[in-house]
N, CA, C, O and CB atoms as a CASP TS submission, in Angstrom:
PFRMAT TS
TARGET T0000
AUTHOR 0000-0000-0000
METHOD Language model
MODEL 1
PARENT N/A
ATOM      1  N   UNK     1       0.811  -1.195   0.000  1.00  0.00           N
ATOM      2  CA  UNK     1       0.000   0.000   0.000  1.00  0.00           C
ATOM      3  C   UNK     1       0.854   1.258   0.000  1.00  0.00           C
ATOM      4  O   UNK     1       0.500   2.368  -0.398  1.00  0.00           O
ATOM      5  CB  UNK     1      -0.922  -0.001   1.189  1.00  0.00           C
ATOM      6  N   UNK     2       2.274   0.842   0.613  1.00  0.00           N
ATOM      7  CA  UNK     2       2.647   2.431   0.412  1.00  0.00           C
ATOM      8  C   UNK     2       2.938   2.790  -0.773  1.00  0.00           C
ATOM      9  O   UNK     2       2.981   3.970  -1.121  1.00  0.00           O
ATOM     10  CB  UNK     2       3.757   2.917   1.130  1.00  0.00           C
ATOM     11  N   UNK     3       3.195   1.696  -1.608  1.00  0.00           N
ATOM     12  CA  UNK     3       3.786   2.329  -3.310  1.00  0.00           C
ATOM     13  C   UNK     3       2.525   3.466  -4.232  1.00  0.00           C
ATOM     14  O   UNK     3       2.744   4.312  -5.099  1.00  0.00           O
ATOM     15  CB  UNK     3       4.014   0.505  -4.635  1.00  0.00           C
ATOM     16  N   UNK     4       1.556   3.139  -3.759  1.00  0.00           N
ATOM     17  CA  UNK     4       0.223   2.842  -4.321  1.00  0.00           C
ATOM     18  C   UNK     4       0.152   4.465  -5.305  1.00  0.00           C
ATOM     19  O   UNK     4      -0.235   4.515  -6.472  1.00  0.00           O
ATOM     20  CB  UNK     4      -1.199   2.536  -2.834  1.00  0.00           C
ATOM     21  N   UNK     5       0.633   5.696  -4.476  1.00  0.00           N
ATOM     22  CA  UNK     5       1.480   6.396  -5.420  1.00  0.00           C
ATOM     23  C   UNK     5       2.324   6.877  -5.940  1.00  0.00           C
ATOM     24  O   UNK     5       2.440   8.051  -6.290  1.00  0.00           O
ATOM     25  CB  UNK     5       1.452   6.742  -5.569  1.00  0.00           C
ATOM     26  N   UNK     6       3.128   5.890  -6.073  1.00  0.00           N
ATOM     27  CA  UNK     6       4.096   6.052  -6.496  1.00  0.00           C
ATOM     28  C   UNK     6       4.645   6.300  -7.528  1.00  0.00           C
ATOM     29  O   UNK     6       4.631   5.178  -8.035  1.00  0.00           O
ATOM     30  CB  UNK     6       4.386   5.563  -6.266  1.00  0.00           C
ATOM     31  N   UNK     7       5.213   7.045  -8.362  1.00  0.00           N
ATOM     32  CA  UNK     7       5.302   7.207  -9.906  1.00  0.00           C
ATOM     33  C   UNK     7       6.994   7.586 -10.279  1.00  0.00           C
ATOM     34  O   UNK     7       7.417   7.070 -11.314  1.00  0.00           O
ATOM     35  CB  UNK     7       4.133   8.596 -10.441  1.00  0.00           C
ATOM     36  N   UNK     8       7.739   8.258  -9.662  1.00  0.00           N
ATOM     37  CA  UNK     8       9.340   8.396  -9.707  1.00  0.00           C
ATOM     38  C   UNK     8       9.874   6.808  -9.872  1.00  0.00           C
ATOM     39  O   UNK     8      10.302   6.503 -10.986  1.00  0.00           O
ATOM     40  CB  UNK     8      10.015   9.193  -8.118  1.00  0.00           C
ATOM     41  N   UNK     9       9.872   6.010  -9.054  1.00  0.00           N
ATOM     42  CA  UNK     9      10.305   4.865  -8.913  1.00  0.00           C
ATOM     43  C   UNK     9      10.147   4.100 -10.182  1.00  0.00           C
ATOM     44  O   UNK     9      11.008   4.087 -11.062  1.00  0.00           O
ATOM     45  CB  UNK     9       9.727   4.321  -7.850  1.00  0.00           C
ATOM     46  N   UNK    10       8.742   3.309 -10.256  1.00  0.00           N
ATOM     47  CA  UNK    10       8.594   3.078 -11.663  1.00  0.00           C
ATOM     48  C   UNK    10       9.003   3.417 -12.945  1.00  0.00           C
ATOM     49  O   UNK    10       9.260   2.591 -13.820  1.00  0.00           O
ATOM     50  CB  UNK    10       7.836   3.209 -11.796  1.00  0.00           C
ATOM     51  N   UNK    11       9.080   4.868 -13.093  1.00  0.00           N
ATOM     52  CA  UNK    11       9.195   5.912 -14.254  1.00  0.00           C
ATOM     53  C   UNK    11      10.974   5.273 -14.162  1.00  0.00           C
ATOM     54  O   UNK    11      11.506   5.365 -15.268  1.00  0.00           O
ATOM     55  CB  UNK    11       8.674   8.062 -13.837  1.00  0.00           C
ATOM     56  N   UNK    12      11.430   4.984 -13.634  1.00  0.00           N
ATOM     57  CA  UNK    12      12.814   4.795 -13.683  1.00  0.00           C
ATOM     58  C   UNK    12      12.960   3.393 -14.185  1.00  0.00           C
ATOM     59  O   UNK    12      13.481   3.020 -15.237  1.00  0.00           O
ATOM     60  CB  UNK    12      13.506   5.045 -12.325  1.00  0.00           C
ATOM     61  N   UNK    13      12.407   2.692 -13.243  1.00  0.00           N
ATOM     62  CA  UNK    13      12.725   1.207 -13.804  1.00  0.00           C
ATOM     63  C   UNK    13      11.915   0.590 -14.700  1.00  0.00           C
ATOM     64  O   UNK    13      12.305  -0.382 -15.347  1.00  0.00           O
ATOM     65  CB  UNK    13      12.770   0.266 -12.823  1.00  0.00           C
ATOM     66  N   UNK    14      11.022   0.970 -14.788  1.00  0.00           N
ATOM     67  CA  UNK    14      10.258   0.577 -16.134  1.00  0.00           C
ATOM     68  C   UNK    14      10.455   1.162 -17.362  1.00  0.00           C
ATOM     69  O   UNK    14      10.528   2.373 -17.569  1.00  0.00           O
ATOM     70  CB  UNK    14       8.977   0.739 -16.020  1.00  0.00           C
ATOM     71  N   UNK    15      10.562   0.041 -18.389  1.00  0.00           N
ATOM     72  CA  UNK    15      11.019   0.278 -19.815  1.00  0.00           C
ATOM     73  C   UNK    15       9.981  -0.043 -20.830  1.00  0.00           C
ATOM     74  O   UNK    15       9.835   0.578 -21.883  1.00  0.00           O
ATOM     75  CB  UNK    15      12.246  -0.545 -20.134  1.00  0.00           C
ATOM     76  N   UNK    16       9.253  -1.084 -20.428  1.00  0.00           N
ATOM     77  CA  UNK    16       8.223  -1.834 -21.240  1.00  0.00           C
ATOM     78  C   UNK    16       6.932  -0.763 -21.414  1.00  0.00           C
ATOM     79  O   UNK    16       6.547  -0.309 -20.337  1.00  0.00           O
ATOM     80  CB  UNK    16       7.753  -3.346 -20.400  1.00  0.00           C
ATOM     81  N   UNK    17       6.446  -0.448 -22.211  1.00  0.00           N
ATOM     82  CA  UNK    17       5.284   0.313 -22.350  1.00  0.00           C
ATOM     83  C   UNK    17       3.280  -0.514 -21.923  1.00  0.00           C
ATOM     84  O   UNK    17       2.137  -0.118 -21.692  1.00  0.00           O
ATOM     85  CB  UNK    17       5.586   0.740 -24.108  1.00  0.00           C
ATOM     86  N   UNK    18       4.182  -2.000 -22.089  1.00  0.00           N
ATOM     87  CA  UNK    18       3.004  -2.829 -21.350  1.00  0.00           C
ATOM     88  C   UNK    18       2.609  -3.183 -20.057  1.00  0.00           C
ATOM     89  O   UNK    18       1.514  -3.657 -19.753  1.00  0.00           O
ATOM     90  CB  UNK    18       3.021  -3.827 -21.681  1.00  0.00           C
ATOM     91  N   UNK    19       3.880  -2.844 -19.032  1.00  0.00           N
ATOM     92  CA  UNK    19       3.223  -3.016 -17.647  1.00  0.00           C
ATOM     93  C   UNK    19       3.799  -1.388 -17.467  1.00  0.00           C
ATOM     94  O   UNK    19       5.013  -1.250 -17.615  1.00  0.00           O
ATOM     95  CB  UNK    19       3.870  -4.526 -16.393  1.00  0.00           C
ATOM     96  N   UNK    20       3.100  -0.330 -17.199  1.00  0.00           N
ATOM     97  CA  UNK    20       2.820   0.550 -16.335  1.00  0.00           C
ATOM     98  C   UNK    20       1.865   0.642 -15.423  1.00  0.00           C
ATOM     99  O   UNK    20       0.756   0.111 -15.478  1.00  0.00           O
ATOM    100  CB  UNK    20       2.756   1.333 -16.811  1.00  0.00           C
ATOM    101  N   UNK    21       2.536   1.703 -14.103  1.00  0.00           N
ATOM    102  CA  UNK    21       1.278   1.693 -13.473  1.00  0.00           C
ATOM    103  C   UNK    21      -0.049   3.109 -13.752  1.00  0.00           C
ATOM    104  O   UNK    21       0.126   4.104 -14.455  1.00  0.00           O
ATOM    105  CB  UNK    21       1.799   1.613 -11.919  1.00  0.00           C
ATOM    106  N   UNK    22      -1.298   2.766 -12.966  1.00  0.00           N
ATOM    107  CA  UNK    22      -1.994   4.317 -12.940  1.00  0.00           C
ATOM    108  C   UNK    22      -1.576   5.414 -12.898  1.00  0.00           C
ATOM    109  O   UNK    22      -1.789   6.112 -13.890  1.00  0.00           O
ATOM    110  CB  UNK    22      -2.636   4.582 -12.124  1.00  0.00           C
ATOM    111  N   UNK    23      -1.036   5.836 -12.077  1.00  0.00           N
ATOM    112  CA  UNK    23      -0.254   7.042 -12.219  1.00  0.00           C
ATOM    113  C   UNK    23       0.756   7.628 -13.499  1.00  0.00           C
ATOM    114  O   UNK    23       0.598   8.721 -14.044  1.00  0.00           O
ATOM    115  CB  UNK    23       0.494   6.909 -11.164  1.00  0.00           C
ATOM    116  N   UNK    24       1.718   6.729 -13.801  1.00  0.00           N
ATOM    117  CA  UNK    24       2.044   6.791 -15.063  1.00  0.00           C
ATOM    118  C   UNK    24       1.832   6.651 -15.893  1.00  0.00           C
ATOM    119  O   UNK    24       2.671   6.785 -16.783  1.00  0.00           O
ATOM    120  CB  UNK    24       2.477   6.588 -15.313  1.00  0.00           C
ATOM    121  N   UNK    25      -0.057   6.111 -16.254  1.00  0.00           N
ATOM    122  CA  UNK    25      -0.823   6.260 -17.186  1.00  0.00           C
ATOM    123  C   UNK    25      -1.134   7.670 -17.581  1.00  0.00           C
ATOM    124  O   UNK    25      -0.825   8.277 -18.606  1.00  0.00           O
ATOM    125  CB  UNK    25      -1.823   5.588 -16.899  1.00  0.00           C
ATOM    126  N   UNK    26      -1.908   8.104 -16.391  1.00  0.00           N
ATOM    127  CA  UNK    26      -1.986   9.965 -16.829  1.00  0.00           C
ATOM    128  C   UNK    26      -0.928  10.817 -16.491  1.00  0.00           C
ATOM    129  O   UNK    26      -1.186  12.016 -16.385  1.00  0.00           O
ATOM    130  CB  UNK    26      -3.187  10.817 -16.075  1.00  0.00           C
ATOM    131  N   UNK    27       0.229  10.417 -16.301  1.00  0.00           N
ATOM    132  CA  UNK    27       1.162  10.998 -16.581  1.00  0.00           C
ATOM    133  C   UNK    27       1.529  10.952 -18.310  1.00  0.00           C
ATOM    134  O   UNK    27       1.687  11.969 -18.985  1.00  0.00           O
ATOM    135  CB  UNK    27       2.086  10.472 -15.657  1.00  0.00           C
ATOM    136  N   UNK    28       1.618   9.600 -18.816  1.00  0.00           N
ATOM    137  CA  UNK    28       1.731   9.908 -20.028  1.00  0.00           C
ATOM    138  C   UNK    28       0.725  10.252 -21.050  1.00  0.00           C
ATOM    139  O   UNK    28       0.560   9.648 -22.110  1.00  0.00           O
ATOM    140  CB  UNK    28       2.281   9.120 -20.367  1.00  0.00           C
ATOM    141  N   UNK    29      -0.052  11.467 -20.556  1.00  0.00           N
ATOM    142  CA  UNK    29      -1.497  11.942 -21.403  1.00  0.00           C
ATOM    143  C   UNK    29      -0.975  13.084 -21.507  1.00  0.00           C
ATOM    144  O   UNK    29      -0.774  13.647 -22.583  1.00  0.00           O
ATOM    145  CB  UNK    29      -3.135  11.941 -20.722  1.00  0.00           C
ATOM    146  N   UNK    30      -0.655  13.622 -20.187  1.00  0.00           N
ATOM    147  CA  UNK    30       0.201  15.363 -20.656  1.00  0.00           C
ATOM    148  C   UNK    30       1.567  15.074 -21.662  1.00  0.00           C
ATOM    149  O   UNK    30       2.733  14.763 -21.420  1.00  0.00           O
ATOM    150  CB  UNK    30       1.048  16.381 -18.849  1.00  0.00           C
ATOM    151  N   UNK    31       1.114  15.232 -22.396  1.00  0.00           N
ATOM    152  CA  UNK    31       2.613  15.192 -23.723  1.00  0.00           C
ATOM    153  C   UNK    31       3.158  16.849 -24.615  1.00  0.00           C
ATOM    154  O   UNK    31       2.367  17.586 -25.202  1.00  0.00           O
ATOM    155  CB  UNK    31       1.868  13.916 -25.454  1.00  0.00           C
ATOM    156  N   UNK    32       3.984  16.984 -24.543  1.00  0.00           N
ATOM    157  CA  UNK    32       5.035  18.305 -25.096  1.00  0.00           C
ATOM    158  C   UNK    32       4.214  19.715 -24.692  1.00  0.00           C
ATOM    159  O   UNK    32       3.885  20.023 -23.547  1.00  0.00           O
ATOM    160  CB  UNK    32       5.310  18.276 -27.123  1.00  0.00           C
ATOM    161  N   UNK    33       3.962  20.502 -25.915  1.00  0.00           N
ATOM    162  CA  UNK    33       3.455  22.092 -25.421  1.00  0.00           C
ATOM    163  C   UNK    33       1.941  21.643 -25.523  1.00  0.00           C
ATOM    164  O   UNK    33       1.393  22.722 -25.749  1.00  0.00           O
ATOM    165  CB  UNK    33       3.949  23.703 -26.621  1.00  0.00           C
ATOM    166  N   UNK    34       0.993  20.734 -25.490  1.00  0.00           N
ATOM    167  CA  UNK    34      -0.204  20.703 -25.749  1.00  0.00           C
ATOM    168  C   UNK    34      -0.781  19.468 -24.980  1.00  0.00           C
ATOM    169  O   UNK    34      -0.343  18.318 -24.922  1.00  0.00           O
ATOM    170  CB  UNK    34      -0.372  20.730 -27.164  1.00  0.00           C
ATOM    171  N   UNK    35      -1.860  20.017 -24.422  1.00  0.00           N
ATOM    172  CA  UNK    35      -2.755  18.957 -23.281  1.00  0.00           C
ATOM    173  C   UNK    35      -4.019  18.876 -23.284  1.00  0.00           C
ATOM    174  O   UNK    35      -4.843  19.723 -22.937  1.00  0.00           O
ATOM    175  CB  UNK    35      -2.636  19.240 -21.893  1.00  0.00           C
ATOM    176  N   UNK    36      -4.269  17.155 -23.947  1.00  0.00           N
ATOM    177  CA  UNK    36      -5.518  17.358 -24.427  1.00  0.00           C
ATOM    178  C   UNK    36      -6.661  17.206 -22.630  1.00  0.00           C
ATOM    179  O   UNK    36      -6.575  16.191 -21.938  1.00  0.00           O
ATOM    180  CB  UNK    36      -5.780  15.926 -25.917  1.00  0.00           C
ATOM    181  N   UNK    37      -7.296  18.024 -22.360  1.00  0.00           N
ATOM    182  CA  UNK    37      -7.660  17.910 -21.051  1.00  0.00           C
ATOM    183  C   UNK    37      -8.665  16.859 -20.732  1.00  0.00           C
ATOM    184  O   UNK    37      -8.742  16.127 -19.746  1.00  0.00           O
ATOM    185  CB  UNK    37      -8.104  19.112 -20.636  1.00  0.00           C
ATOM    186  N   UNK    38      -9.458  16.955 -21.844  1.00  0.00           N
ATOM    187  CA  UNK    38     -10.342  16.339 -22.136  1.00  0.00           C
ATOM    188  C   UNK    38      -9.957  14.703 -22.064  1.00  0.00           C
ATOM    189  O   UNK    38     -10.910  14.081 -21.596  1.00  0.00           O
ATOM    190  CB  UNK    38     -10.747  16.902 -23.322  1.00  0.00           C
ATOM    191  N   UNK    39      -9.116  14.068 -22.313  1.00  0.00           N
ATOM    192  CA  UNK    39      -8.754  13.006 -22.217  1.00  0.00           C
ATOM    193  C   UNK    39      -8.234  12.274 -20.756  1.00  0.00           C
ATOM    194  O   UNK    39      -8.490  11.238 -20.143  1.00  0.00           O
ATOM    195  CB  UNK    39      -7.966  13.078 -23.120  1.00  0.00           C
ATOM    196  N   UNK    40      -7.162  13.707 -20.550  1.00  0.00           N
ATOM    197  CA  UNK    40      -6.612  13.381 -19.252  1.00  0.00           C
ATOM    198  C   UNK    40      -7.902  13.248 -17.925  1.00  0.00           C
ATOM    199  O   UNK    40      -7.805  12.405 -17.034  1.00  0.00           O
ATOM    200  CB  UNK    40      -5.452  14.669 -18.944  1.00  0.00           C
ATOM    201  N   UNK    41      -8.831  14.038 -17.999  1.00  0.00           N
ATOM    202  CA  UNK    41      -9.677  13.506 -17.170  1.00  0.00           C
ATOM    203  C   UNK    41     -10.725  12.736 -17.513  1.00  0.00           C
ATOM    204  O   UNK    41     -11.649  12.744 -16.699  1.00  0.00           O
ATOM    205  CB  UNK    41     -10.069  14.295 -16.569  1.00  0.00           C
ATOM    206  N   UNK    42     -10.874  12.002 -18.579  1.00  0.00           N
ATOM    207  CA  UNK    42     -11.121  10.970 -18.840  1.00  0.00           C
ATOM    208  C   UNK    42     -10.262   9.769 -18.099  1.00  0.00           C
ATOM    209  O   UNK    42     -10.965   8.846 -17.689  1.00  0.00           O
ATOM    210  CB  UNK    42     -11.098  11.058 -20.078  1.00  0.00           C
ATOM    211  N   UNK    43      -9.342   9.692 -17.950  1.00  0.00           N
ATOM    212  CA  UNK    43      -7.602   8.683 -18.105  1.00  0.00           C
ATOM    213  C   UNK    43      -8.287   8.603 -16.210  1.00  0.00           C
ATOM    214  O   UNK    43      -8.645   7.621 -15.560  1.00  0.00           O
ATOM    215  CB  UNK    43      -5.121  10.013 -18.735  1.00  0.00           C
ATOM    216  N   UNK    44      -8.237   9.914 -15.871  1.00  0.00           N
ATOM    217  CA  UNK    44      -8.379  10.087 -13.897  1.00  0.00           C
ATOM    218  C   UNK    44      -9.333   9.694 -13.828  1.00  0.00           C
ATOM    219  O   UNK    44      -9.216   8.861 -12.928  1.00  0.00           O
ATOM    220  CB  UNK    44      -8.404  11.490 -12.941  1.00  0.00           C
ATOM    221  N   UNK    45     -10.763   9.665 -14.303  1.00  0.00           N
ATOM    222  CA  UNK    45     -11.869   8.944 -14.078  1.00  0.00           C
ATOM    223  C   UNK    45     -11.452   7.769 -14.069  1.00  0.00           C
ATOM    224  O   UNK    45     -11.131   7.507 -12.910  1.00  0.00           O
ATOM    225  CB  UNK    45     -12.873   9.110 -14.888  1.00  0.00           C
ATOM    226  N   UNK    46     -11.216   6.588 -14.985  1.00  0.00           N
ATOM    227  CA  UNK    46     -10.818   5.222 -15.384  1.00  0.00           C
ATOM    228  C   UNK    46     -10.328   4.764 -14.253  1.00  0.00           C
ATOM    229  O   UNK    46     -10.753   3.725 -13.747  1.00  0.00           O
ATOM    230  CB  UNK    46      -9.849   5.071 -16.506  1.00  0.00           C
ATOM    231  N   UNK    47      -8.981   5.789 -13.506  1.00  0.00           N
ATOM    232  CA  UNK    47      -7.907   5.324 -12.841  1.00  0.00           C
ATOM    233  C   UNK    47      -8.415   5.280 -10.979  1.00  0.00           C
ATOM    234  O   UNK    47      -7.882   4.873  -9.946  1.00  0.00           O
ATOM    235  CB  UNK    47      -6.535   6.445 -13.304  1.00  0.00           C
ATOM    236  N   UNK    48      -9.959   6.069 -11.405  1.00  0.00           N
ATOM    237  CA  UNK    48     -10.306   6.879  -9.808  1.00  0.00           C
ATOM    238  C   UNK    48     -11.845   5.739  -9.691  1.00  0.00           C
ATOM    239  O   UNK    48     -12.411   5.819  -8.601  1.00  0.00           O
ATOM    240  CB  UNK    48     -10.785   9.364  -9.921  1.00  0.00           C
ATOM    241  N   UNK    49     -12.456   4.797 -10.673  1.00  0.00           N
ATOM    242  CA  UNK    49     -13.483   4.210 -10.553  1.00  0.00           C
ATOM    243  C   UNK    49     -13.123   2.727  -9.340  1.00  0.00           C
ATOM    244  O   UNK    49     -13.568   2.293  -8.277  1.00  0.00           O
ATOM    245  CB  UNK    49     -13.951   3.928 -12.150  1.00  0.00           C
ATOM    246  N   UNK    50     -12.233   2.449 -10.169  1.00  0.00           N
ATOM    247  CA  UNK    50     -11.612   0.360  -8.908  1.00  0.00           C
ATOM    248  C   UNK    50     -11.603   1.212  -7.597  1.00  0.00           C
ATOM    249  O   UNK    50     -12.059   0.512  -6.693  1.00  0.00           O
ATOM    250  CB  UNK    50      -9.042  -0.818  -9.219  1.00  0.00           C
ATOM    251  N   UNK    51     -11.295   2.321  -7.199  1.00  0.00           N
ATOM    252  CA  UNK    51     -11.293   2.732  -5.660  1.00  0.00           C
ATOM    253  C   UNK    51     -12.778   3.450  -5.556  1.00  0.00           C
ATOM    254  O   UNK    51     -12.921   3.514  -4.335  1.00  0.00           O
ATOM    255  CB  UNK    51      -9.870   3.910  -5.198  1.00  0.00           C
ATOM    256  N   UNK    52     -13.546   3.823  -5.938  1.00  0.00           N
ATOM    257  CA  UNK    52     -14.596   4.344  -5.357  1.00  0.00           C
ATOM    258  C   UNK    52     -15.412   2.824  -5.481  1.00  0.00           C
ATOM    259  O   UNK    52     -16.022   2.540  -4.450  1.00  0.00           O
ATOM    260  CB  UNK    52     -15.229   5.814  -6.137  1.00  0.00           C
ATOM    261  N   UNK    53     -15.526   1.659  -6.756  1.00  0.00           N
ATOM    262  CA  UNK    53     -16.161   0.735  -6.672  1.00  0.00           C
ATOM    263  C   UNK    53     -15.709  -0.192  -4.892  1.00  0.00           C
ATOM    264  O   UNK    53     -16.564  -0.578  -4.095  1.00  0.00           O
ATOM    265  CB  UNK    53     -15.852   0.030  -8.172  1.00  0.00           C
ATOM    266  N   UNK    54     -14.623  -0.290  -4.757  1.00  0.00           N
ATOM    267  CA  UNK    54     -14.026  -0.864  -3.390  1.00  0.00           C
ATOM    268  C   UNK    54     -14.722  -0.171  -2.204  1.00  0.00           C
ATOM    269  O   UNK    54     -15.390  -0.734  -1.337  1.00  0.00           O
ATOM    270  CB  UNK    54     -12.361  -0.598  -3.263  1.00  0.00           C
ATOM    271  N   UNK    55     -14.421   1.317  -2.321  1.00  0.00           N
ATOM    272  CA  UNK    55     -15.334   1.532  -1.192  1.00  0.00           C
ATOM    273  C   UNK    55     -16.706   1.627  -1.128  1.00  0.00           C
ATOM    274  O   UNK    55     -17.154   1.508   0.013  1.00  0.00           O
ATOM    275  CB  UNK    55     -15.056   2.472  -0.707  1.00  0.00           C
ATOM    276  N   UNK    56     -17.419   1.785  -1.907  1.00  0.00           N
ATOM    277  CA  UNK    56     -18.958   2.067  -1.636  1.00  0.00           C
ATOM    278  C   UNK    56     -19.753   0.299  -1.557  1.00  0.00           C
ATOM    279  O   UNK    56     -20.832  -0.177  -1.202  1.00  0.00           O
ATOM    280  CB  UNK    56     -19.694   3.237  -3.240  1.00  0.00           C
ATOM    281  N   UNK    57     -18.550  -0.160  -2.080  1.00  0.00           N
ATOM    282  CA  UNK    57     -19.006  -1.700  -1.506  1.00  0.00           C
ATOM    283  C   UNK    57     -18.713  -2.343  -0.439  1.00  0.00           C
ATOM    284  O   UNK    57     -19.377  -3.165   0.192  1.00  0.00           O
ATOM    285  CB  UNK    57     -18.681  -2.608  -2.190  1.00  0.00           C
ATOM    286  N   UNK    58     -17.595  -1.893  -0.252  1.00  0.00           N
ATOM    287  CA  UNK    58     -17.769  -1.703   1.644  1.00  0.00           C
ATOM    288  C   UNK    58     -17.591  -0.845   2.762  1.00  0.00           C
ATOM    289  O   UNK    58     -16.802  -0.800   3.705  1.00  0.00           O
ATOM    290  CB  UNK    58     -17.141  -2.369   2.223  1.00  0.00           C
ATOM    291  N   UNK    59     -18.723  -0.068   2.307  1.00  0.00           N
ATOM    292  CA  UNK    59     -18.381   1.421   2.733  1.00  0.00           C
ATOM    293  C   UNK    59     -18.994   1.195   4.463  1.00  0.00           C
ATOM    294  O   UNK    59     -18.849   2.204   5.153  1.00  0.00           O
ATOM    295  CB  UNK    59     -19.412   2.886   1.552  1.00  0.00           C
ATOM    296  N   UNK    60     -19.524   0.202   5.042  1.00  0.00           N
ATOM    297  CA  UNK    60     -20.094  -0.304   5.918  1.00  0.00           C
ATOM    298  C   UNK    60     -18.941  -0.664   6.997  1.00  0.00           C
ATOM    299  O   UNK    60     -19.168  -0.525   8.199  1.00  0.00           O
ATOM    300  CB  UNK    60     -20.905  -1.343   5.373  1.00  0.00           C
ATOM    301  N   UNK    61     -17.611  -1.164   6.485  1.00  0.00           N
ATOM    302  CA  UNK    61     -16.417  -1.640   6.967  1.00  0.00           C
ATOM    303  C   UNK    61     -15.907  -0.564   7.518  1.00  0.00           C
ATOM    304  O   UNK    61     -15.628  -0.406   8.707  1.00  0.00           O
ATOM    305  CB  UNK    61     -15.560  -2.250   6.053  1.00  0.00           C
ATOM    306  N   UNK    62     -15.740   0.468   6.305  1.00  0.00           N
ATOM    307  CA  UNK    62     -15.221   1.531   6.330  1.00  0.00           C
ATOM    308  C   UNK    62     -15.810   2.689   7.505  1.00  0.00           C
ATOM    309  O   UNK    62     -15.069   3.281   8.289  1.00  0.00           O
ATOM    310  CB  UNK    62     -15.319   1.871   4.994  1.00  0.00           C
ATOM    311  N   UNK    63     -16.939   2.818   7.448  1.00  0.00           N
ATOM    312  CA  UNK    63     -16.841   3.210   8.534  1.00  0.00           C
ATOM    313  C   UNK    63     -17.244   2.485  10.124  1.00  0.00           C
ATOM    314  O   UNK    63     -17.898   3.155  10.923  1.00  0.00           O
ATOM    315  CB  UNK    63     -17.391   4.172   8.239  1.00  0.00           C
ATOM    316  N   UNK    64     -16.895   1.403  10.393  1.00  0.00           N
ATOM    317  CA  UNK    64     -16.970   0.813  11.174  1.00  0.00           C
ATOM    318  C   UNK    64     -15.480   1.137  11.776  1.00  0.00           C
ATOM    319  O   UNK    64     -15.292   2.178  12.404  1.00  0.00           O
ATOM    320  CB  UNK    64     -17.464  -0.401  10.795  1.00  0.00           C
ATOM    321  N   UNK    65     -14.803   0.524  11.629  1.00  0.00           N
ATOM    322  CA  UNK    65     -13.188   1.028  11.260  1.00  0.00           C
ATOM    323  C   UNK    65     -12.596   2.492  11.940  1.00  0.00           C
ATOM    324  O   UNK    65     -11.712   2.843  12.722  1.00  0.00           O
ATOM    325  CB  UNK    65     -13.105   1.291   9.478  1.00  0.00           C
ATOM    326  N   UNK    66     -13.465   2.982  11.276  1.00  0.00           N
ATOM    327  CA  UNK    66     -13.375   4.785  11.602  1.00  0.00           C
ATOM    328  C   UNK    66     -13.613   5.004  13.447  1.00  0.00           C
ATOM    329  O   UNK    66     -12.891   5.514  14.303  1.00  0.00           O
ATOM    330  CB  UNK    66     -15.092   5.832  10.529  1.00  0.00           C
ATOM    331  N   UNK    67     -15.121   4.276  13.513  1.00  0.00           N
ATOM    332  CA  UNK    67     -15.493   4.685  14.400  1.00  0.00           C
ATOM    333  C   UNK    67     -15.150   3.736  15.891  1.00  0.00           C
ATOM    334  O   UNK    67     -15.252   4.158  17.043  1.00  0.00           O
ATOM    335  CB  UNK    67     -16.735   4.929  13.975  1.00  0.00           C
ATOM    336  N   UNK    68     -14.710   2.314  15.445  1.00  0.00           N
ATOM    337  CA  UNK    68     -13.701   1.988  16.297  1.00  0.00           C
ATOM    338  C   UNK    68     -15.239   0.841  16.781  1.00  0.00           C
ATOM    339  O   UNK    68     -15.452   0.625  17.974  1.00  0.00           O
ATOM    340  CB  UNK    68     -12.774   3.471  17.484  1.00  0.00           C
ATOM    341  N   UNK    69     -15.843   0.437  16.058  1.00  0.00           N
ATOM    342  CA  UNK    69     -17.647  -0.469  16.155  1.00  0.00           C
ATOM    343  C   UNK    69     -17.651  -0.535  17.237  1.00  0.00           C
ATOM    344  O   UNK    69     -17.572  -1.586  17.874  1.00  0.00           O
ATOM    345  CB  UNK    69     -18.102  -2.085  15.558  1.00  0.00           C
ATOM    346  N   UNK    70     -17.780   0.996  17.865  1.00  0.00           N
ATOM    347  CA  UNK    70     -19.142   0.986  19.135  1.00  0.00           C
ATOM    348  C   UNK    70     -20.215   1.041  18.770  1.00  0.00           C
ATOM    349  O   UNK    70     -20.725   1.635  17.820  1.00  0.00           O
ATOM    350  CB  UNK    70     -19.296   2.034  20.104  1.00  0.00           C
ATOM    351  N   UNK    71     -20.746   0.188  19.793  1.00  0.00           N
ATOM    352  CA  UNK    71     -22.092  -0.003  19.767  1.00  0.00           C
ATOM    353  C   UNK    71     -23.061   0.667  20.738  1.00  0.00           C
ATOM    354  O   UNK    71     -24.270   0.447  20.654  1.00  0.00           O
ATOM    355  CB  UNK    71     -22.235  -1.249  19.861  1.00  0.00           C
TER
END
């Protein structure tokens, strides 16, 4: 979990254009003097859905957790 954003690290050791991670997905959307925006938050939606699907499916845990399940 701590890598989770991590993007320096990778960006270094990764060469292959087939395993990147999220982060260095919309990192590589901003390209030279021109940014299509429109895409890039497209790219952050995609990358921001597996974590909101995780929590609102157990968003019950989640805040149980929080509140330390007093009853």
């Amino acid at each position: 979990m701590n890598a989770w954003n991590a993007y320096l690290w990778p960006k270094v050791i990764m060469t292959d254009n087939q395993a990147i991670t999220m982060p260095m997905l919309v990192g590589n959307l901003i390209t030279g003097h021109m940014t299509d925006y429109g895409m890039l938050m497209c790219g952050v939606l995609f990358c921001s859905i597996p974590t909101m699907i995780v929590f609102f499916v157990l968003q019950k845990q989640f805040a149980e957790g929080i509140t330390g399940a007093v009853k």
